[in-house]
SEROBA-918185 format. One record per residue (C-alpha): y, z, x; residue in three letters; residue number from 1. Coordinates in pm, whole numbers, plus 32768, in hexadecimal, padded with zeros to 4 digits. Layout:
<rs>
<r><Y>Y</Y><Z>Z</Z><X>X</X><res>ALA</res><n>NUM</n></r>
...
</rs>
This chain:
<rs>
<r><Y>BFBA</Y><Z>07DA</Z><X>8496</X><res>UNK</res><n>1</n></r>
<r><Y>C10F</Y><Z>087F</Z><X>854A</X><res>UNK</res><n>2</n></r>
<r><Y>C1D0</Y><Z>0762</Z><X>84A8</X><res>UNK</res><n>3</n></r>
<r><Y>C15B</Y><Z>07C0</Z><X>8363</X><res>UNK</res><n>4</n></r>
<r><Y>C1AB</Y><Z>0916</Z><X>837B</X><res>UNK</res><n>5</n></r>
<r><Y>C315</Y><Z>08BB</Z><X>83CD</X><res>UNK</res><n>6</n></r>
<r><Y>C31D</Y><Z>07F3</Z><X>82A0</X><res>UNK</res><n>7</n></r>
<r><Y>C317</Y><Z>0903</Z><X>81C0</X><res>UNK</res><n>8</n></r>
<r><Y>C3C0</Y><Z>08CE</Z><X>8062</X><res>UNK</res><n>9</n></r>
<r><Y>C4DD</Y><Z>09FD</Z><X>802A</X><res>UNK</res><n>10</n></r>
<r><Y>C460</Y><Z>09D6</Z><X>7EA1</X><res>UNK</res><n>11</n></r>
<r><Y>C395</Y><Z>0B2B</Z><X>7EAB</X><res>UNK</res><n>12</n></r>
<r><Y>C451</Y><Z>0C80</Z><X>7E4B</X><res>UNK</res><n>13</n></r>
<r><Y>C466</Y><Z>0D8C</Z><X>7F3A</X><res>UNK</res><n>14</n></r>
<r><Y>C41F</Y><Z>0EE4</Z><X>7EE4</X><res>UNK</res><n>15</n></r>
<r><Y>C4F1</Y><Z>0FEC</Z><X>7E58</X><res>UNK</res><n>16</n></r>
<r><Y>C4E0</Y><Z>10D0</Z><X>7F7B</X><res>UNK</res><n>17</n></r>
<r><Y>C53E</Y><Z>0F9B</Z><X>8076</X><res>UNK</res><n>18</n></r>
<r><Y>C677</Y><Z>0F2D</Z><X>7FAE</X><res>UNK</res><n>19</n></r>
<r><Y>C6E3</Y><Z>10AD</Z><X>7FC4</X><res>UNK</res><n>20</n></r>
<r><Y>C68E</Y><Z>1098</Z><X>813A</X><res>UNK</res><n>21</n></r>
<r><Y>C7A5</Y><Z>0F74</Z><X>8157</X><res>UNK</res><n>22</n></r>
<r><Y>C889</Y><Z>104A</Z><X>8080</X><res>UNK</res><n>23</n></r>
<r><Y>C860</Y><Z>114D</Z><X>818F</X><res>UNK</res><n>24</n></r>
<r><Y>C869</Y><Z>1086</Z><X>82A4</X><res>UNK</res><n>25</n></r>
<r><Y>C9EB</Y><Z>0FED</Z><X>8202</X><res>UNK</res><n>26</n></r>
<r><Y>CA57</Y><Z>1157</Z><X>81C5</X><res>UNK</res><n>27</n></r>
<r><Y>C9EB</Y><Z>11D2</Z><X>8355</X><res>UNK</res><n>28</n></r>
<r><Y>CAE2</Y><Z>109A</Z><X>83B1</X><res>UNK</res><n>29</n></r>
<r><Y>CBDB</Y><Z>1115</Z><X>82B4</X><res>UNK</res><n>30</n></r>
<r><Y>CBC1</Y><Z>127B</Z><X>8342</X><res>UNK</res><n>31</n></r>
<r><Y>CC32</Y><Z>11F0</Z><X>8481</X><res>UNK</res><n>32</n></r>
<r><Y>CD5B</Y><Z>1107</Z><X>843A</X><res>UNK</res><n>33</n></r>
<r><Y>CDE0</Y><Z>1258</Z><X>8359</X><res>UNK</res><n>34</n></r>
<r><Y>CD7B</Y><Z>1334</Z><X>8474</X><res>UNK</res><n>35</n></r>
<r><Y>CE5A</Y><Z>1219</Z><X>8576</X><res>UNK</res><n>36</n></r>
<r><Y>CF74</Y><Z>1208</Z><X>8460</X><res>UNK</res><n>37</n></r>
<r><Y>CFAC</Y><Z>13A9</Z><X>8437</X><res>UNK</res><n>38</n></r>
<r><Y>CF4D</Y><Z>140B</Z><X>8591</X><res>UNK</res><n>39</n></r>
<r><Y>CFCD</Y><Z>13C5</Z><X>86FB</X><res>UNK</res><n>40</n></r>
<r><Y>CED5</Y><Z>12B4</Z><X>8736</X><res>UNK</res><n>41</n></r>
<r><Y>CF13</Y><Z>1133</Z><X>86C9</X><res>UNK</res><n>42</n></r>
<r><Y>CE5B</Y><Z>10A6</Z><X>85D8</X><res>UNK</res><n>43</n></r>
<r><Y>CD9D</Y><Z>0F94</Z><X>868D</X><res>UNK</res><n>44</n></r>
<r><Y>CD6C</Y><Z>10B8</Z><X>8782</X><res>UNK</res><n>45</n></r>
<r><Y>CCCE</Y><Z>1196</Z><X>868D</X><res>UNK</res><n>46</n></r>
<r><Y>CC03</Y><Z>1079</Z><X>85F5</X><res>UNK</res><n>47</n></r>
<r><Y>CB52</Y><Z>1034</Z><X>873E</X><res>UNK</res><n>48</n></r>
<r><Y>CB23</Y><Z>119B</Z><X>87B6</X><res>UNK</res><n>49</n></r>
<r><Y>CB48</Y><Z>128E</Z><X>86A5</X><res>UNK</res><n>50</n></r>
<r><Y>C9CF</Y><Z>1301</Z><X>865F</X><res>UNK</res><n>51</n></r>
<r><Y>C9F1</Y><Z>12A3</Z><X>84EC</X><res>UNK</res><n>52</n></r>
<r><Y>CA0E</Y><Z>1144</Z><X>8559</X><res>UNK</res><n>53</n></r>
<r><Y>C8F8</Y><Z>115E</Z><X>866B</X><res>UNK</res><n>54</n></r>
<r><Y>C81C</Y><Z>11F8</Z><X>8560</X><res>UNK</res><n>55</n></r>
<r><Y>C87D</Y><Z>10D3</Z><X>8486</X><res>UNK</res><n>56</n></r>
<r><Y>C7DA</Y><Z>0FD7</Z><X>858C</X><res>UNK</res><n>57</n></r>
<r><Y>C696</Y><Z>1076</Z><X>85E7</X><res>UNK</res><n>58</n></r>
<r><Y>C64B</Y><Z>108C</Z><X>846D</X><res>UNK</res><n>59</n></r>
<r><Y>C699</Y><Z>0F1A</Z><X>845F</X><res>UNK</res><n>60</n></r>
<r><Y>C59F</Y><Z>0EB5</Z><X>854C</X><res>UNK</res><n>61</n></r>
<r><Y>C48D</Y><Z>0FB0</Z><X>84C4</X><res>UNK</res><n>62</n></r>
<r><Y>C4D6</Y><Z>0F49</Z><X>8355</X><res>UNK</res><n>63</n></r>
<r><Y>C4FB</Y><Z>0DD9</Z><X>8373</X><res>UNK</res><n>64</n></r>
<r><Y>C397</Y><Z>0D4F</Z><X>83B3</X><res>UNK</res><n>65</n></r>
<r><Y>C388</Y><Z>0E10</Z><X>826E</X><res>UNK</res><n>66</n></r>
<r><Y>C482</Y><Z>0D2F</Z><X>81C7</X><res>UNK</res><n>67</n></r>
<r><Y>C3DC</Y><Z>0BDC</Z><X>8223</X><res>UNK</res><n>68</n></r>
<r><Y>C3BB</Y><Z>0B0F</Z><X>814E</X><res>UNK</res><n>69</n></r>
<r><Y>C4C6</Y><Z>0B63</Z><X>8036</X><res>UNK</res><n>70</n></r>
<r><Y>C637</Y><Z>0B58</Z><X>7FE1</X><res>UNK</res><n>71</n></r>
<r><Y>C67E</Y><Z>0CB3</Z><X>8099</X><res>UNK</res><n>72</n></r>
<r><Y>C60C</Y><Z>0C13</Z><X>81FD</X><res>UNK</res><n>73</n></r>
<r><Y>C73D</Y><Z>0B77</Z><X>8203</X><res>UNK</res><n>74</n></r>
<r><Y>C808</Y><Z>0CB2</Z><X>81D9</X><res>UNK</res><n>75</n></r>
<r><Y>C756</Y><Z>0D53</Z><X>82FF</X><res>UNK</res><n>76</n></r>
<r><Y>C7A4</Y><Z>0C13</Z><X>83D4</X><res>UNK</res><n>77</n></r>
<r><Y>C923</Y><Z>0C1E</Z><X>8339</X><res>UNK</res><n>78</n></r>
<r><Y>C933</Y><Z>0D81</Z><X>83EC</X><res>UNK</res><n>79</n></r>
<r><Y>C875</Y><Z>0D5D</Z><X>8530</X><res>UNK</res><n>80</n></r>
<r><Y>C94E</Y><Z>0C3C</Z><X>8566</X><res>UNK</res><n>81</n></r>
<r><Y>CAAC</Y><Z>0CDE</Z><X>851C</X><res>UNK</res><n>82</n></r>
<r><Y>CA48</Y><Z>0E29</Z><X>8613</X><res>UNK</res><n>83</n></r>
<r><Y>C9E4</Y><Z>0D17</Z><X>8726</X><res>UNK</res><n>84</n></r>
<r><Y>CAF0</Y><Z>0C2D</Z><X>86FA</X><res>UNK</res><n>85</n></r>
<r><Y>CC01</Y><Z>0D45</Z><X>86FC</X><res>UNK</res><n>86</n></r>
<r><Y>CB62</Y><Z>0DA9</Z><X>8846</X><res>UNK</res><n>87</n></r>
<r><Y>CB90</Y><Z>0C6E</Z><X>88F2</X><res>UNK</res><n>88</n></r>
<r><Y>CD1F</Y><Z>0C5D</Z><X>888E</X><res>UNK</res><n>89</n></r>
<r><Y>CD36</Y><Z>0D9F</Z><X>88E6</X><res>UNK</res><n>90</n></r>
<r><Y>CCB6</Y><Z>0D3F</Z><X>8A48</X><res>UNK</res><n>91</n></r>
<r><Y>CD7D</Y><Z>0C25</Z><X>8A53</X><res>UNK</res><n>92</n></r>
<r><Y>CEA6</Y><Z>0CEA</Z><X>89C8</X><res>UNK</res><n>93</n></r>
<r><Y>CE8D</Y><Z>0DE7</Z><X>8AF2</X><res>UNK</res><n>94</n></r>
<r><Y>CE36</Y><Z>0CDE</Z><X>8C07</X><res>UNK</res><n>95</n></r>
<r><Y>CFA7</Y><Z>0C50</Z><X>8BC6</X><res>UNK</res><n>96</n></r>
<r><Y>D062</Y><Z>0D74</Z><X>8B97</X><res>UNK</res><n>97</n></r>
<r><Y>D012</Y><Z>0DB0</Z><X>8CF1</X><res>UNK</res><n>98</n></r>
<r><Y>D115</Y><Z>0C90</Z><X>8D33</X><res>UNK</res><n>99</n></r>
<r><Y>D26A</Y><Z>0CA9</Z><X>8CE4</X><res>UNK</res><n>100</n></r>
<r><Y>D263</Y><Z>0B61</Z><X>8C20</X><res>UNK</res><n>101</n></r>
<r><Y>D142</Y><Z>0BDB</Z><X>8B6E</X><res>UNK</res><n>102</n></r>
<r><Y>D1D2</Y><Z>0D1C</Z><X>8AF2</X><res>UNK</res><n>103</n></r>
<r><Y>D266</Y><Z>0C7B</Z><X>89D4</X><res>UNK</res><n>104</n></r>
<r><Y>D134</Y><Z>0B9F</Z><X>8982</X><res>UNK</res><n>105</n></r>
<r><Y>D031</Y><Z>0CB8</Z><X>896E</X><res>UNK</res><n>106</n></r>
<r><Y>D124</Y><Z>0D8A</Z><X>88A1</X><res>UNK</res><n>107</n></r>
<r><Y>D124</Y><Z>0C67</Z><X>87C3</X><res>UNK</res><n>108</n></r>
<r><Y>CFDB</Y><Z>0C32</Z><X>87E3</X><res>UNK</res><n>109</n></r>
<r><Y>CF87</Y><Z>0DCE</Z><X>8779</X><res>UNK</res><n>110</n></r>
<r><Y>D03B</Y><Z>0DB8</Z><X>8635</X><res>UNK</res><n>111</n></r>
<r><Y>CFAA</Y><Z>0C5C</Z><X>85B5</X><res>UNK</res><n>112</n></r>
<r><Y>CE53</Y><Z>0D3B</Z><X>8614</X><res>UNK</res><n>113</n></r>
<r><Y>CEB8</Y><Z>0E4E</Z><X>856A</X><res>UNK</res><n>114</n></r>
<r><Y>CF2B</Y><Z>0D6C</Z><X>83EC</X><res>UNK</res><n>115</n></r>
<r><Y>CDE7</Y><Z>0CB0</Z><X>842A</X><res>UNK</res><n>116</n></r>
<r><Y>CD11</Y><Z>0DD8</Z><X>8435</X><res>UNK</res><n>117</n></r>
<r><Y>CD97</Y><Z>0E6D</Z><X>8318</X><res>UNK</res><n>118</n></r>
<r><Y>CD87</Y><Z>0D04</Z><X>827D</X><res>UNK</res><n>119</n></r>
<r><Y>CC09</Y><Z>0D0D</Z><X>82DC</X><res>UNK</res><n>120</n></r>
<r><Y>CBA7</Y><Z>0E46</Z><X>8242</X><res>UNK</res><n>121</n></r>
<r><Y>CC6D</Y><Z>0E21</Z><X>8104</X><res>UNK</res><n>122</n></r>
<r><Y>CBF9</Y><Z>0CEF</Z><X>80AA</X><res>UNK</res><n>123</n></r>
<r><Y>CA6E</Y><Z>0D13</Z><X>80F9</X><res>UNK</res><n>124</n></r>
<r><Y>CA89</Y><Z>0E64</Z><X>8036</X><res>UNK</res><n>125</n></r>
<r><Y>CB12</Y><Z>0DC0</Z><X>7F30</X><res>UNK</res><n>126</n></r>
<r><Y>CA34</Y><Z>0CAA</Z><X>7F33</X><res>UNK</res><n>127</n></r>
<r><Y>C8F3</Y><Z>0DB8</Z><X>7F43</X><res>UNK</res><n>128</n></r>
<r><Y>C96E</Y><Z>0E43</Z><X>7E22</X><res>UNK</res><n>129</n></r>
<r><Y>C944</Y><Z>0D14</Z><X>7D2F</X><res>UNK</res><n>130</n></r>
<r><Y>C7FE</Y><Z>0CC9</Z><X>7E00</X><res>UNK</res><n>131</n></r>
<r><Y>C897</Y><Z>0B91</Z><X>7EC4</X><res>UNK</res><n>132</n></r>
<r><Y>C823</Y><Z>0B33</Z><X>8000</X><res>UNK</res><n>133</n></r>
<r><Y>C929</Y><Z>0AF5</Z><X>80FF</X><res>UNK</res><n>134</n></r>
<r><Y>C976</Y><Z>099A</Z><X>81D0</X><res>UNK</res><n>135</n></r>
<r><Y>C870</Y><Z>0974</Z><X>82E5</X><res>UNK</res><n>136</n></r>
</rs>
């Protein structure tokens, strides 16, 4: 019975008040990379620990059993994955700058995060708004 459940078809329409929940949700990460671009905090630095972006994920995992089962699930995956993959290269970014070698790589590696954020949110919140769901 599990397997069916996980079989879901995305075919049915979510509701008005969960697509504007996504819309949210984009504009809480968009808060933060503006809040990392005019303040003295980074971006990527921003995105993982400004509050608007913290916000952002707890109403991802509240909303998205809500969104199971349509086109907008995949939005609220698209996001959960882009705050928990930044995290990881950001750890990986500060485990080599402790190295002198790795100074230049995790510089490298924090503004490739920083474009691919920004490349994240722009897209998916374009994509939500002509009700597309994103790559899984």
């Amino acid at each position: 019975m599990s397997a069916q459940l996980d079989q879901t078809p995305t075919t049915s329409q979510p509701s008005e008040s969960l697509v504007n929940v996504a819309h949210l949700v984009y504009a809480l990460h968009t808060w933060s990379v503006i809040a990392g671009i005019i303040g003295a905090a980074s971006i990527v630095g921003m995105f993982l620990t400004g509050w608007p972006s913290i916000i952002a994920v707890i109403i991802n995992y509240v909303k998205r059993p809500d969104a199971r089962g349509t086109w907008l699930d995949t939005h609220f995956g698209w996001q959960i994955r882009t705050f928990w993959y930044t995290l990881l290269w950001v750890v990986i970014a500060v485990i080599a700058a402790f190295t002198v070698i790795g100074l230049p790589f995790a510089i490298g590696i924090a503004i490739v995060i920083t474009i691919w954020v920004v490349y994240r949110i722009v897209r998916g919140w374009i994509a939500l708004a002509s009700a597309k769901p994103m790559p899984v």
